[in-house]
N, C-alpha and C positions, 0 to 999 in steps of 0.2 A: 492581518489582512486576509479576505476569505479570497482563495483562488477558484478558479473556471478548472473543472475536471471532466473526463471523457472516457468512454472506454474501460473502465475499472474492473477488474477481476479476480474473484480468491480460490486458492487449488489448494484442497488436503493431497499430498504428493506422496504414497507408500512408496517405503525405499524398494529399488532396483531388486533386492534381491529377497524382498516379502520378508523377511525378517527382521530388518531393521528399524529405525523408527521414519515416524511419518515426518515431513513437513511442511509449511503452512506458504506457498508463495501468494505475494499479491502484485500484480500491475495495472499501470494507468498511463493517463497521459493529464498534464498539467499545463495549461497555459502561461507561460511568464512574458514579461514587459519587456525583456531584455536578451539579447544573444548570450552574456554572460552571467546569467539567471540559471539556475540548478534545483530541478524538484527533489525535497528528500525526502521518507516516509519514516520516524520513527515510533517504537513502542511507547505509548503514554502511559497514564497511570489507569490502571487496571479499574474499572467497577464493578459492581457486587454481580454481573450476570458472569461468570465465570464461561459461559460458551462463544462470547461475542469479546474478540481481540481489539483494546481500543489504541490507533493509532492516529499520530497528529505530523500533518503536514508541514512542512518547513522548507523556505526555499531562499537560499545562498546565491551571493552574488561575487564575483573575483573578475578584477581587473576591469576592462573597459569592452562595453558589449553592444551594438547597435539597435538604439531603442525601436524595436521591431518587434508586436507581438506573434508569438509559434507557439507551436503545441512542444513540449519534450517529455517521453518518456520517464517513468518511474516507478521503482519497485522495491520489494521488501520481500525477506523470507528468512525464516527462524523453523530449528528443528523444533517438534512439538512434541516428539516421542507419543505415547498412546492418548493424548489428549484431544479431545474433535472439539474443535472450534464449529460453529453454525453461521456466526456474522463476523464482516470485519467492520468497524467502525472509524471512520475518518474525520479528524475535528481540523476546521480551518481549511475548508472547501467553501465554495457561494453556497450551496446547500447542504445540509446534512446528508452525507453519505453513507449508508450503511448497504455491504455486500453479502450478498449470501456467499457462504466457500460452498465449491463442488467438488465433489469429491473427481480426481483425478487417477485414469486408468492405470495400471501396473503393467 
């Protein structure tokens, strides 16, 4: 199913104390059908552009939730150590998502 996404953002994160390694956060917001609907972001399978992170959309459903569309937060983040990522890529959104990362201040 392609989900409705909003708001989406990716941060190269230099650690706290400039010598450690970087990390890679991403957040968004995901529409689901249901109060007990869970957006998750995980790492897919990699393609040949080794700067562009491809991850895919998955959203879990627990227990009984009142069929109400809302927006719910979701996010993702992996250390990357010296590695620069330039895009993140999102599969299984209504459109093809791809984020540029910014670099984020120390």
């Amino acid at each position: 199913m392609a989900w409705n996404t909003r708001n989406f953002l990716a941060f190269d994160i230099p650690s706290t104390t400039g010598q450690g390694p970087h990390s890679l956060s991403v957040t968004g917001e995901v529409e689901v059908m249901a109060a007990n609907e869970t957006p998750h972001l995980l790492e897919a399978q990699q393609g040949i552009n080794q700067y562009d992170l491809v991850l895919r959309l998955t959203v879990t459903s627990s227990g009984q939730g009142a069929e109400v569309l809302t927006w719910k937060r979701v996010s993702f983040s992996k250390e990357i150590g010296d590695h620069k990522y330039l895009t993140v890529t999102v599969h299984e959104s209504a459109t093809p998502l791809i984020i540029k990362v910014e670099q984020a201040q120390s």
